[in-house]
C-alpha positions as YAML, in Angstrom:
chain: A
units: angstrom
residues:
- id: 1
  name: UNK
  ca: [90.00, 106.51, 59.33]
- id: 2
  name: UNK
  ca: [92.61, 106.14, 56.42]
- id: 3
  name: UNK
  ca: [96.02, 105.31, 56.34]
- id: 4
  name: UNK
  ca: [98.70, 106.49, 53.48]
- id: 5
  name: UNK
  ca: [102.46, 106.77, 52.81]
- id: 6
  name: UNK
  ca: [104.31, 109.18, 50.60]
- id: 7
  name: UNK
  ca: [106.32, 107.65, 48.11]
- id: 8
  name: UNK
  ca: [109.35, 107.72, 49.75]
- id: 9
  name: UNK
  ca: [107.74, 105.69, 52.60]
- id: 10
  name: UNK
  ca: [108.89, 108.14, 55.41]
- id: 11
  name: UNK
  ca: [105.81, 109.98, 56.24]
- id: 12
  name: UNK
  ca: [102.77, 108.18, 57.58]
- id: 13
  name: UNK
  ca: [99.45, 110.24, 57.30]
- id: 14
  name: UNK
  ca: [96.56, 109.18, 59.19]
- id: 15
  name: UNK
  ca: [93.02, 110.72, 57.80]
- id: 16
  name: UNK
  ca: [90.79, 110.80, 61.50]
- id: 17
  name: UNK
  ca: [87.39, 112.21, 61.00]
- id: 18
  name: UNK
  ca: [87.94, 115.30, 63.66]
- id: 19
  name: UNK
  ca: [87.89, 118.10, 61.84]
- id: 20
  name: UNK
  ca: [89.14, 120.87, 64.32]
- id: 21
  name: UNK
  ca: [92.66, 121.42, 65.21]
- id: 22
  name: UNK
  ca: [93.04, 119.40, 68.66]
- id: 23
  name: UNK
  ca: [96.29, 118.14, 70.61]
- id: 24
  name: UNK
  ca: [96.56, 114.19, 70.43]
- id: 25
  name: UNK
  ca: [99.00, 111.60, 71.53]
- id: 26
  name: UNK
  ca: [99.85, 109.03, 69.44]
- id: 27
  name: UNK
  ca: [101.65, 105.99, 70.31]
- id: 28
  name: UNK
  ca: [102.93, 103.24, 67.34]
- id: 29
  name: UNK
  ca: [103.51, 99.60, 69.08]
- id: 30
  name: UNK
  ca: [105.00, 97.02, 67.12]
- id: 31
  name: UNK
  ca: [103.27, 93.57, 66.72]
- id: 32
  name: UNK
  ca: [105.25, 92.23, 70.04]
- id: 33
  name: UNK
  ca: [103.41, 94.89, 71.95]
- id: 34
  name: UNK
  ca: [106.73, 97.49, 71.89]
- id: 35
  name: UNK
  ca: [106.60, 100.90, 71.99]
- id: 36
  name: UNK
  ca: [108.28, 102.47, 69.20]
- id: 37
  name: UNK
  ca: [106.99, 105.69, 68.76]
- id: 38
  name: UNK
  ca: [105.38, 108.21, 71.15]
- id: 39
  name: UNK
  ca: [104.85, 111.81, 70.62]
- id: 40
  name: UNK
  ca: [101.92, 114.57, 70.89]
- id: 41
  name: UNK
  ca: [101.23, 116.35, 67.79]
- id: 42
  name: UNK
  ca: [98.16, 118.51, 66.56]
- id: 43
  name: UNK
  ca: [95.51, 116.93, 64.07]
- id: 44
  name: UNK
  ca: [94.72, 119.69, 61.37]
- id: 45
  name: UNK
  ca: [92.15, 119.37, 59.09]
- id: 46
  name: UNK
  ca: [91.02, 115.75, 59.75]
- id: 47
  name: UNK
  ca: [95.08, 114.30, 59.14]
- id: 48
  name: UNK
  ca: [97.92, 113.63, 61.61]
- id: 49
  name: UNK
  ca: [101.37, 112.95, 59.85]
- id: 50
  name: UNK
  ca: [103.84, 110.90, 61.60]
- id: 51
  name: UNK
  ca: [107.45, 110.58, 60.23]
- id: 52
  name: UNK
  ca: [108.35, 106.78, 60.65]
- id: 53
  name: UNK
  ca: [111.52, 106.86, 58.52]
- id: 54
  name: UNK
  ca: [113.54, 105.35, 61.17]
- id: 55
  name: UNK
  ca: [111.47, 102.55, 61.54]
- id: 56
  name: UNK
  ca: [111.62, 99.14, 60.16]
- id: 57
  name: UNK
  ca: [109.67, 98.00, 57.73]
- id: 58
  name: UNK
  ca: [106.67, 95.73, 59.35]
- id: 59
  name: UNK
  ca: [103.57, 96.13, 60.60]
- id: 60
  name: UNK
  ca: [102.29, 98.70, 63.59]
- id: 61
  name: UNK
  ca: [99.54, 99.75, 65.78]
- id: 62
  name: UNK
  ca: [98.84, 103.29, 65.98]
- id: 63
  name: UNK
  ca: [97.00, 104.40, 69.42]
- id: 64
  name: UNK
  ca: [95.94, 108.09, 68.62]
- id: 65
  name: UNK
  ca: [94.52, 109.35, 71.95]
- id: 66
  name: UNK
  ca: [92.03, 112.57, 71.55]
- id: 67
  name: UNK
  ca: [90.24, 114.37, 74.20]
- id: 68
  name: UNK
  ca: [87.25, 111.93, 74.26]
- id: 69
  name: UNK
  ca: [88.78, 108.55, 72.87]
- id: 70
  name: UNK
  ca: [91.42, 106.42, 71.38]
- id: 71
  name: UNK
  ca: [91.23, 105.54, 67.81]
- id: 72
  name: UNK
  ca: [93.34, 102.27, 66.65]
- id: 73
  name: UNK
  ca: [94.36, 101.69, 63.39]
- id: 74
  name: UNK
  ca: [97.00, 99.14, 61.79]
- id: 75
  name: UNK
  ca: [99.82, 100.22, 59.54]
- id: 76
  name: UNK
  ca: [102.52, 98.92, 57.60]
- id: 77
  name: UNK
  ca: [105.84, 100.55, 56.93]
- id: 78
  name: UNK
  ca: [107.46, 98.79, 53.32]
...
């Protein structure tokens, strides 16, 4: 799984490797354990794209729960 930002650092795309469209919830803690951001969304084509422009800048955990299992990955917003 791979992690990017657009240059103007409000779009966080995560590269999963599930290749067909399915519904996921993903939920972005900060490092104190905080929810910050929860919302369902579709992957499509192996990517998820959160926008996180209203976040500080830091460092997160993104939960991304599929049908079968919860992928973690850690992010930081500059």
């Amino acid at each position: 799984m791979n992690t990017y930002q657009d240059s103007v650092k409000s779009l966080l795309n995560i590269e999963v490797g599930i290749k067909t469209l399915e519904n996921v919830k993903v939920i972005l803690y900060n490092m104190f354990g905080q929810v910050v951001l929860s919302t369902k969304t579709n992957i499509s084509n192996g990517q998820l794209t959160l926008r996180v422009a209203t976040l500080s800048h830091g460092t997160y955990q993104a939960h991304i729960h599929t049908s079968d299992q919860v992928l973690v990955k850690r992010v930081v917003k500059q």
